[in-house]
C-alpha positions in Angstrom: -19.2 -4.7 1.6 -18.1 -7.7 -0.2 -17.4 -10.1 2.4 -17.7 -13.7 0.0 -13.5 -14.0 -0.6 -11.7 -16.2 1.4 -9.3 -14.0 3.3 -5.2 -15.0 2.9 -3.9 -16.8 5.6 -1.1 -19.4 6.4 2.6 -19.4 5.9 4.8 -16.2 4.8 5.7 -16.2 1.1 7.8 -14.4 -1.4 8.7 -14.4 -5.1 9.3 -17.3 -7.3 12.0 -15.7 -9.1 13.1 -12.0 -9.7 11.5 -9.6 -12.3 11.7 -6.2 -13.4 11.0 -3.0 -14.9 11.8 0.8 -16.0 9.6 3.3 -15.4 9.3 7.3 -14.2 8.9 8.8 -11.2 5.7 10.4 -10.6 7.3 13.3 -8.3 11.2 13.2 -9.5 10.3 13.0 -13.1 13.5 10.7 -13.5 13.6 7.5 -15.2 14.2 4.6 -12.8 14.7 1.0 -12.9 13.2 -1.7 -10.2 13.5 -5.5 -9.8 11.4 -7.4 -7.0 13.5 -10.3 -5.7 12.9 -13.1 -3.5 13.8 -12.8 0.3 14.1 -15.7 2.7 11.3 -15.8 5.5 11.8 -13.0 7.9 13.0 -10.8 5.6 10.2 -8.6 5.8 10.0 -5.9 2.7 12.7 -3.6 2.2 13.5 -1.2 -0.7 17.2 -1.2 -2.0 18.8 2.0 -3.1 21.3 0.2 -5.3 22.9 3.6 -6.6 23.5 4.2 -2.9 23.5 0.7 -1.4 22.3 1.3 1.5 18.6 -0.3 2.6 15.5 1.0 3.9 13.0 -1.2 5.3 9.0 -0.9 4.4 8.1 0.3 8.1 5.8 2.9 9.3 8.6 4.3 11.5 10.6 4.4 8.3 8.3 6.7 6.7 9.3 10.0 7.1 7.6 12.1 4.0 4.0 12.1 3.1 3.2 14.6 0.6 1.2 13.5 -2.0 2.6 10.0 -1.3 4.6 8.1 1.0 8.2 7.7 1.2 10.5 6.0 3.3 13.6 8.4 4.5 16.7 7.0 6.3 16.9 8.9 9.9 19.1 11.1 10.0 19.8 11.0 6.1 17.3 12.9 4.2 18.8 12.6 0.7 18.4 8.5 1.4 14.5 8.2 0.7 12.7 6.2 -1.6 9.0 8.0 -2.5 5.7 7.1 -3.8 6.0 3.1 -2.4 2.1 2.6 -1.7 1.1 1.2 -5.3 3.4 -1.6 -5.0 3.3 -2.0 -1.4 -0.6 -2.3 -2.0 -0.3 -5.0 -4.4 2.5 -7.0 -2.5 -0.2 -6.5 0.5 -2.7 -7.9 -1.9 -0.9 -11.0 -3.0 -0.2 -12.0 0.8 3.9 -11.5 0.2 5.9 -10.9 3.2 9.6 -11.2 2.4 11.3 -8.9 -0.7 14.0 -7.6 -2.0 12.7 -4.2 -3.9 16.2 -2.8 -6.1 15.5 0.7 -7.3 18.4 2.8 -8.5 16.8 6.1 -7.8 14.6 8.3 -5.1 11.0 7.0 -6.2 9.2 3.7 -7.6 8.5 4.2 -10.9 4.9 5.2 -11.6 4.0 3.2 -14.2 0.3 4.0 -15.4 -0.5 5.4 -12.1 -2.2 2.3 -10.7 -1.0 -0.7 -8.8 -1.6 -3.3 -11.8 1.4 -3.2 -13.3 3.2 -4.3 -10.1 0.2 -7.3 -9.9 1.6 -8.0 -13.3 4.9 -8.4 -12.2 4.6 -10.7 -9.6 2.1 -12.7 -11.9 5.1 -13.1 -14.1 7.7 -14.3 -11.1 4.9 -16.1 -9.3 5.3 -17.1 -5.1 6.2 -19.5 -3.4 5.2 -20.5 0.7 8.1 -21.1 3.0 7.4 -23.3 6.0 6.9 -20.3 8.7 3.4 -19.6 10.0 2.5 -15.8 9.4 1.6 -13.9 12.1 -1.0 -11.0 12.0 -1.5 -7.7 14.0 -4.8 -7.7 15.7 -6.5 -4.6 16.6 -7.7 -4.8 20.1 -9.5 -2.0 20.6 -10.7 1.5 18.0 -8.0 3.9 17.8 -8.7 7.0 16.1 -6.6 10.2 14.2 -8.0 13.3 13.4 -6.8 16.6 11.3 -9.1 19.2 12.0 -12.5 20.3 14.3 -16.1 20.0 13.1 -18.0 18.3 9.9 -15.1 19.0 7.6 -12.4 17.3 9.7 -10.3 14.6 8.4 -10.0 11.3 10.3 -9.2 7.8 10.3 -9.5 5.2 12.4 -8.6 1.1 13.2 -11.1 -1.1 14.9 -11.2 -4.2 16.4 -12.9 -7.1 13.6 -14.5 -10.2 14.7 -13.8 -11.8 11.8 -10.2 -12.7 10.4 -8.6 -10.1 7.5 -8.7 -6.2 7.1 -12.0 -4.7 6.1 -11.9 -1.3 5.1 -14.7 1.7 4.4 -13.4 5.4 3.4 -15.1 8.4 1.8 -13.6 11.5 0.0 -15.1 14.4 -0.7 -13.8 17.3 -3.6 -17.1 19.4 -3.8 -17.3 21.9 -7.0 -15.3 19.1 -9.0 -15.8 15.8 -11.1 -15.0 13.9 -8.1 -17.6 15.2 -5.8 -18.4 12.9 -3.1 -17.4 9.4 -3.1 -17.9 6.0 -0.8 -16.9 2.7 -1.0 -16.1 -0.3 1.7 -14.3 -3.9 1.1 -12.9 -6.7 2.5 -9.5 -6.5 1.5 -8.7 -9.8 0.1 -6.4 -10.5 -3.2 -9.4 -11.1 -5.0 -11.1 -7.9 -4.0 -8.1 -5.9 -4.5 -7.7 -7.2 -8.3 -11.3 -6.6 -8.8 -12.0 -3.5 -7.5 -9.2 -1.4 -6.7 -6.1 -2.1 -8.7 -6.7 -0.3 -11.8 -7.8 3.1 -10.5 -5.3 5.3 -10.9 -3.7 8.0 -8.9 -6.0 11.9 -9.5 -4.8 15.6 -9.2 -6.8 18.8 -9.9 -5.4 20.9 -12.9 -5.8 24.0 -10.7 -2.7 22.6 -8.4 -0.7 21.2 -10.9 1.5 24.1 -11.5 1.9 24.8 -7.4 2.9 21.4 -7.2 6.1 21.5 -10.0 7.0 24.6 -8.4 7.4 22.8 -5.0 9.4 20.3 -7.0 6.6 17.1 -7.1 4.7 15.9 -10.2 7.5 16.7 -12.4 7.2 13.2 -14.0 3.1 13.2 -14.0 1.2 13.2 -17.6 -2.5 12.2 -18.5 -0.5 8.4 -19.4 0.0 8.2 -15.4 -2.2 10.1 -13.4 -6.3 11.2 -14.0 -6.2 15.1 -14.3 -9.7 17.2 -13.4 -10.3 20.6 -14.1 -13.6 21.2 -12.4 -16.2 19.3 -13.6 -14.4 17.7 -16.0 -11.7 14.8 -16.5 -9.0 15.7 -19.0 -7.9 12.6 -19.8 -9.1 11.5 -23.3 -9.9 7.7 -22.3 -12.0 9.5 -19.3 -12.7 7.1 -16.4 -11.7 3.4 -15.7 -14.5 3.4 -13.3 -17.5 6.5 -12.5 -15.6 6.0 -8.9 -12.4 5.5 -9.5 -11.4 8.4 -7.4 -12.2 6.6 -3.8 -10.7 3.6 -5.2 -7.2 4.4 -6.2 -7.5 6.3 -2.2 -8.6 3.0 -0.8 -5.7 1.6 -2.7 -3.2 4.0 -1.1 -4.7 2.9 2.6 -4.2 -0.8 1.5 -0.6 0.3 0.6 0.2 2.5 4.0 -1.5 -0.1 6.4 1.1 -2.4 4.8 3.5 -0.4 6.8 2.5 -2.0 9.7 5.3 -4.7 8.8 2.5 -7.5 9.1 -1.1 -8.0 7.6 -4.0 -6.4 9.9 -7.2 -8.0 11.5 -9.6 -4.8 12.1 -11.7 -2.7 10.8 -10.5 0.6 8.8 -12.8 3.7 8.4 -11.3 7.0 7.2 -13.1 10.4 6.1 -11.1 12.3 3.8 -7.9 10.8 5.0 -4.6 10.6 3.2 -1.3 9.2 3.4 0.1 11.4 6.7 -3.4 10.3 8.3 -2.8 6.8 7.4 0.5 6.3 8.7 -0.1 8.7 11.5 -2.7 5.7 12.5 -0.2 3.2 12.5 1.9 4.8 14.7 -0.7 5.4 17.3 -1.9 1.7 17.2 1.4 0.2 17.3 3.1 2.7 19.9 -0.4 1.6 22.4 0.5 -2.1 23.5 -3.3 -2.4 25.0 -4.5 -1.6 21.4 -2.9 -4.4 19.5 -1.1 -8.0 19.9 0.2 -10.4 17.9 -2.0 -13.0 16.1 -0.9 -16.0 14.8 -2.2 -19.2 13.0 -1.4 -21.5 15.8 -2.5 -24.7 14.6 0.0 -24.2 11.3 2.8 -23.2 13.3 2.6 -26.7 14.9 1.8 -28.7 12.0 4.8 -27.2 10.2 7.0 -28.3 13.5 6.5 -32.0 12.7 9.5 -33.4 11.4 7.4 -35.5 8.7 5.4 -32.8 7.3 8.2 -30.5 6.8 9.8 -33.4 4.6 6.3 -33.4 3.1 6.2 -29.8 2.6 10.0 -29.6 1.5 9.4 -32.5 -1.1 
């Protein structure tokens, strides 16, 4: 596990500026356009539907479709949904950003290449800025555990409590009989980490499913440019592999993405077997519907330094 990165803590930030781009949507296959723009503090994350106007925020009980990704779907108002928000939810995670404005004028976040760099790129370009609010963390108190299926096979995931501050996370996956095979890999999730290790690795599907999935109406926007295809033992995609693993990392990716539901950065331990997105979020919402499992953590002795008149002028200046 690579524990040496200092892990993000401190006062809420957001974007320096706004930024943008154009892209297609992975399942919708329609060409949309997004721009990331800075919030106030408390603002949390929350996706725009600007062809709609109407706002959904970036909450686990927002998200109410996980197939193949996760989307966000207004109760009571299925046709308001925005899919496929993990990759940049993942990186916004990453870069320690708690208030945004995300504008999209269709049903999904554009794909891009499949990976959550492009959306590290962005906010790169518009950079961050601190505000003078202490962030608060979500502290998992005690294991709390999900489970899809009996016996050796069975899916699970599951949050424990970590003695030391920031999210660490360990999952495996396991597609016998195909280039994937069996995969493991555990990190501390710091921004460092993230751009390191699991940014880059793109999203995967098997060839065999490709054609059941279009019928069902998803992946009508997918290609070898955004997505790694493998049929059996062997990946289609003429650059082949970014990494021999990159597999488990673009699914640890998608857990840094989905935890990021929680509305606020986790201290505890992650451990999954074969989970996916329903899993994932299915975790959330039995931590956070438990109070004994969870309370709120936050940096104290900020929060009163940031009180003092003076230092705010400090800060402010």
């Amino acid at each position: 596990m690579d524990g040496s990165l200092t892990v993000q803590t401190g006062r809420r930030k957001t974007l320096k500026a706004p930024i943008g781009c154009v892209g297609i949507g992975l399942h919708s296959g329609q060409r949309v356009s997004l721009t990331l723009r800075p919030a106030p503090s408390g603002h949390g994350i929350v996706f725009r539907r600007t062809d709609l106007g109407l706002d959904l925020p970036a909450r686990y009980d927002w998200v109410g479709d996980t197939r193949l990704c996760t989307a966000l779907v207004m109760p009571g108002r299925p046709e308001v949904r925005v899919g496929t928000v993990e990759h940049v939810m993942a990186a916004l995670s990453a870069c320690g950003i708690d208030d945004v404005l995300i504008e999209l004028n269709g049903p999904e976040v554009p794909i891009m290449d499949g990976s959550a760099a492009p959306f590290l790129f962005l906010i790169d370009c518009a950079g961050t800025v601190e505000s003078l609010e202490a962030r608060s963390r979500i502290e998992v108190l005690k294991t709390v555990r999900v489970q899809d299926g009996e016996g050796p096979g069975a899916a699970w995931a599951e949050l424990s409590p970590n003695p030391t501050p920031g999210l660490e996370a360990q999952l495996a996956i396991d597609f016998a009989g195909t280039a994937i095979g069996r995969q493991t890999m555990a990190t501390l999730v710091t921004e460092n980490a993230f751009r390191a290790l699991l940014a880059d690795a793109r999203t995967f599907t098997l060839a065999a499913d490709i054609e059941r999935l279009r019928a069902a109406g998803l992946a009508l926007g997918g290609s070898l440019s955004n997505a790694v295809v493998v049929d059996g033992t062997t990946v289609l995609n003429p650059g082949g592999l970014r990494h021999s693993d990159e597999f488990v990392r673009h699914k640890l990716l998608d857990v840094v993405g989905d935890l990021a539901m929680a509305g606020a950065p986790l201290r505890g331990r992650f451990r999954g077997e074969r989970s996916g997105h329903a899993l994932n979020n299915r975790l959330l919402r039995a931590l956070l519907a438990d109070p004994a499992a969870w309370r709120w953590e936050q940096n104290d002795a900020l929060a009163l330094s940031v009180s003092q008149p003076a230092l705010r002028e400090t800060v402010a200046a």
